[in-house]
C-alpha positions as CSV (number, residue, x, y, z in Angstrom):
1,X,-15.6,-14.6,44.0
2,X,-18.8,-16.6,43.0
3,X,-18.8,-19.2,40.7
4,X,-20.1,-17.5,38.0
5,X,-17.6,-14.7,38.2
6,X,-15.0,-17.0,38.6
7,X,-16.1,-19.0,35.2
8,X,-16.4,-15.4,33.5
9,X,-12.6,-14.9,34.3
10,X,-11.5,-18.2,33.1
11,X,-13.4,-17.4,29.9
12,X,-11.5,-13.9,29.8
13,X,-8.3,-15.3,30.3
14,X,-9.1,-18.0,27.5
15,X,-10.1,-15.4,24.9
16,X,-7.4,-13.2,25.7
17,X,-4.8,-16.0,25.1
18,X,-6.4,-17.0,22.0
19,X,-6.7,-13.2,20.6
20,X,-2.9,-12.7,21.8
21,X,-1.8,-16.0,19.8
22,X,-4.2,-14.8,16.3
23,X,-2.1,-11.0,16.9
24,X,1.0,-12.4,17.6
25,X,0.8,-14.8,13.9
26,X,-0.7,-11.6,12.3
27,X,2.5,-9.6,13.2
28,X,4.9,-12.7,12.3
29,X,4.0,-13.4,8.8
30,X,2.1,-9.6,7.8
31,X,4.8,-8.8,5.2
32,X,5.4,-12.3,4.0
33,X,1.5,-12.8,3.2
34,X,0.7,-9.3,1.9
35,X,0.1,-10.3,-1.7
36,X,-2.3,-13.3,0.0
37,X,-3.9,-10.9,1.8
38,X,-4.7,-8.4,-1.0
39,X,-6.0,-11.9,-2.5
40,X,-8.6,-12.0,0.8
41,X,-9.3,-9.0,0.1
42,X,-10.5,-9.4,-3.5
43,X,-12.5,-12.1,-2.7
44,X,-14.6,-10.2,0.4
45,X,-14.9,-7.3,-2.1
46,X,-16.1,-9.2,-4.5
47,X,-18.7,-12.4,-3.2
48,X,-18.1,-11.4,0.5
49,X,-18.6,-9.5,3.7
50,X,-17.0,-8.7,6.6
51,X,-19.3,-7.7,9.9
52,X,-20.3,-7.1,13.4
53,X,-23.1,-6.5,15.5
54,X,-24.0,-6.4,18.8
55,X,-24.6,-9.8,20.8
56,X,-28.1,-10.0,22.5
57,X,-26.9,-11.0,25.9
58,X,-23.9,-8.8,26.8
59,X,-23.8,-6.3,24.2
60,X,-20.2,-7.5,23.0
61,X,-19.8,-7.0,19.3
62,X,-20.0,-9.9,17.4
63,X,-17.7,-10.1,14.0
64,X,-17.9,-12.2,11.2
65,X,-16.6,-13.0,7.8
66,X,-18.2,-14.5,5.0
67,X,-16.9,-15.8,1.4
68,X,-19.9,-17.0,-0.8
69,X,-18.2,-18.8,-4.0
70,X,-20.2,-20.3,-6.5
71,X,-17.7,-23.4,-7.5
72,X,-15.3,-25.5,-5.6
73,X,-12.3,-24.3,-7.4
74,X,-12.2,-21.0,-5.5
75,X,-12.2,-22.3,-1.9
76,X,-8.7,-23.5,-1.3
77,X,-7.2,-20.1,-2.8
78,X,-9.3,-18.3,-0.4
79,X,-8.3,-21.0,2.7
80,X,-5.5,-21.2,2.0
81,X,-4.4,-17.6,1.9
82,X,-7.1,-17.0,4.8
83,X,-4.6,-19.9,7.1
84,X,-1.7,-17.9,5.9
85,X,-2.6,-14.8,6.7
86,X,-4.5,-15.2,9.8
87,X,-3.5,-18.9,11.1
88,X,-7.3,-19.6,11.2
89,X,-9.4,-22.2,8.9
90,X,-12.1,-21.0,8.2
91,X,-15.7,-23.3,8.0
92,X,-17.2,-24.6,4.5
93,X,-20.4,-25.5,4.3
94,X,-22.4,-26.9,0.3
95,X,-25.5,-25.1,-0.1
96,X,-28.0,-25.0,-2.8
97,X,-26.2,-23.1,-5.6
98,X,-23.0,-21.9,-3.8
99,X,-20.8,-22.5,-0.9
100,X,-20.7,-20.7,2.4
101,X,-16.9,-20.1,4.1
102,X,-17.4,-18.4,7.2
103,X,-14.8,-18.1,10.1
104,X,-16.4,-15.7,13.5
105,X,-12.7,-13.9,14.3
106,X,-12.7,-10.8,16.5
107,X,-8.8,-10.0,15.9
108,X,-9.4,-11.2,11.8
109,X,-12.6,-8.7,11.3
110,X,-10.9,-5.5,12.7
111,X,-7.4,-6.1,11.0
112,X,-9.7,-6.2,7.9
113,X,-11.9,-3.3,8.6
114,X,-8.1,-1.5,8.7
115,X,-9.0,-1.3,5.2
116,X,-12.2,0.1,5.2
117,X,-15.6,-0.9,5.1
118,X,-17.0,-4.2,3.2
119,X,-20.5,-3.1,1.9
120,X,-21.2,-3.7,-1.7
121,X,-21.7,0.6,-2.2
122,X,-18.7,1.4,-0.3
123,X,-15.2,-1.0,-0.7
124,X,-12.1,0.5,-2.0
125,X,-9.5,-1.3,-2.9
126,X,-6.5,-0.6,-0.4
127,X,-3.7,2.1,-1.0
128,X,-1.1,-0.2,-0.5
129,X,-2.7,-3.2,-2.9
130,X,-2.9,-0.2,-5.9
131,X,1.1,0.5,-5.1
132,X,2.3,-2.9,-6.0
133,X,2.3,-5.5,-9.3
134,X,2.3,-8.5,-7.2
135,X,-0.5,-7.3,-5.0
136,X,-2.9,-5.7,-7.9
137,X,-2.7,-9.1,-10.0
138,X,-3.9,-10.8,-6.7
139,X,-6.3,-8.4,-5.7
140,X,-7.7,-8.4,-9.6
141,X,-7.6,-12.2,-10.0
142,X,-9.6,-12.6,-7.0
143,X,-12.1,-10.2,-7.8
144,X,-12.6,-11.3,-11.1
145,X,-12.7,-15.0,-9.6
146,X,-16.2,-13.8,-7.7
147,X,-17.5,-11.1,-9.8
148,X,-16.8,-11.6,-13.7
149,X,-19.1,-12.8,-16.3
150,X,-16.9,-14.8,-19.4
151,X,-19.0,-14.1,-22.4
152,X,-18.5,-14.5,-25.8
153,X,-15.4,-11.8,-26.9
154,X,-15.7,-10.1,-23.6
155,X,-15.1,-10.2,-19.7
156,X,-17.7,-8.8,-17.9
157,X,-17.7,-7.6,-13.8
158,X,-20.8,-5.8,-12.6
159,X,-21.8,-4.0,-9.9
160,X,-23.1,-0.9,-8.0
161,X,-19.8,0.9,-6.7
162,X,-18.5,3.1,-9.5
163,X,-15.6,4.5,-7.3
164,X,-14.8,0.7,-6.4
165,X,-15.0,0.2,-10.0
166,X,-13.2,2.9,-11.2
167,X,-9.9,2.1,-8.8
168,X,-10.2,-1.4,-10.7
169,X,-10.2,0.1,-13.8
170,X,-6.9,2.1,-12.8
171,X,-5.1,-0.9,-12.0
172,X,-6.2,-3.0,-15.4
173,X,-4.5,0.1,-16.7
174,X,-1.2,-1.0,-15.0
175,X,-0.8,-4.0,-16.7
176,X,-2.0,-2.7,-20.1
177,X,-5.2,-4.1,-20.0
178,X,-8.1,-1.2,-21.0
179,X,-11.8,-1.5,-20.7
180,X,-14.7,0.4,-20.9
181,X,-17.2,0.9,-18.0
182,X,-21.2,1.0,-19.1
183,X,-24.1,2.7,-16.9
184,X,-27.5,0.6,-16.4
185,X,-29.9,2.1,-14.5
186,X,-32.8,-0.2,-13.0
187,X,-36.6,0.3,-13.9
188,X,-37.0,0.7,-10.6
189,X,-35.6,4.1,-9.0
190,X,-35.1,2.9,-5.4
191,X,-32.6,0.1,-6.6
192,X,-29.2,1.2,-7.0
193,X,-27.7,1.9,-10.5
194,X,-25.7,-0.8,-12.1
195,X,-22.3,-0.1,-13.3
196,X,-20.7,-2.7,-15.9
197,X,-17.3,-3.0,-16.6
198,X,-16.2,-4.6,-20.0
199,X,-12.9,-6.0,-21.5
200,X,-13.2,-6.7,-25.0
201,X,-9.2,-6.4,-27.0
202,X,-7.9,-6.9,-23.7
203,X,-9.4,-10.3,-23.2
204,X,-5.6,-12.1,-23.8
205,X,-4.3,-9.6,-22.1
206,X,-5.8,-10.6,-18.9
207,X,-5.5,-14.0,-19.6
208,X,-1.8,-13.9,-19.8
209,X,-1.0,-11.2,-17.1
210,X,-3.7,-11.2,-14.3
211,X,-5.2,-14.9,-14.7
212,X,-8.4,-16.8,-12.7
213,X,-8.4,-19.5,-10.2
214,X,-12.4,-20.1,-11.3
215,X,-11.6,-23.6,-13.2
216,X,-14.6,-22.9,-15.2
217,X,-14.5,-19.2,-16.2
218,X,-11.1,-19.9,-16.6
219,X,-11.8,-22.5,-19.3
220,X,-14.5,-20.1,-21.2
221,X,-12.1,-17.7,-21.1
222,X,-9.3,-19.9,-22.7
223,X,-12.0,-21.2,-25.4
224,X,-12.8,-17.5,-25.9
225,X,-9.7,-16.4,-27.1
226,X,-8.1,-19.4,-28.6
């Protein structure tokens, strides 16, 4: 064995250890972090992504996952229940008008793609996150954290996946919360149509049972309905 094949081993052996040590923490704590991860899972759905692609010199897939909050408040929920979930920290960096939290995590990616794809047209909010209270209220919260406008006498989430939308709906529904969902369709007719979902007499409602971690849409929404 050459040098090169034997560095290529060593680098094997390394990855496999670290892999086996991110399954092996996965396993430990999956049913005492479930309601955390249905939060991670909000949050991708929402101002996220999840991905892989091909590396250009060995053709290895390449994964990646990406949280793009636009204020502070929302990075140590998502961190935090990242660490919890997956015993990995993922990296913050300030940009422009948002934040970037980005962690590359083979074993991470494919336990989340479990759960279907991440694409703004084609998330779904999991079957087992719909069954449970605890883990709709987290999924929700999250969501909303990324996605909801706080305007005056209404709450406000946007986007272009009706069947997405329409599971959200479904679990408002749970917790006695109704709202009303709103077609927009663009000027142009290659961009996608825009589905709106609103909250109006329900605005309390949320507030009391579902909740935001966004400090500042939480504080509109507080100053709305006080």
């Amino acid at each position: 064995m050459d040098l090169s094949e034997l560095n290529r081993a060593k680098v094997k052996i390394r990855w496999k250890r670290i892999h086996d040590t991110e399954k092996k923490h996965i396993a430990k704590y999956a049913r005492l972090t479930r309601d955390l991860k249905a939060r991670v899972h909000g949050y991708l759905c929402g101002d996220g992504s999840v991905s892989q692609r091909p590396e250009r010199n060995n053709g290895k897939m390449h994964y990646e996952i990406r949280f793009y909050p636009d204020h502070q408040s929302l990075i140590p929920p998502f961190v935090d229940a990242f660490y919890s979930v997956y015993g990995q920290k993922p990296h913050i960096k300030k940009l422009k008008n948002h934040y970037r939290v980005a962690i590359t995590s083979t074993i991470a990616a494919k336990d989340l793609f479990k759960d279907g794809p991440f694409s703004s047209t084609e998330w779904r909010v999991p079957r087992w996150v719909m069954r449970s209270r605890l883990y709709s209220k987290e999924w929700i919260m999250a969501f909303f954290d990324a996605e909801a406008y706080i305007g005056r006498r209404r709450i406000c989430v946007q986007c272009v996946n009706r069947n997405g939308l329409g599971q959200v709906r479904e679990m408002l529904r749970k917790f006695g919360i109704e709202s009303k969902e709103y077609v927009y369709k663009r000027k142009n007719p290659n961009w996608n149509i825009n589905y709106h979902l609103v909250i109006t007499t329900g605005r309390l409602a949320f507030l009391k049972r579902i909740g935001l971690n966004h400090k500042e849409k939480l504080r509109r929404l507080n100053a709305d309905v006080a």
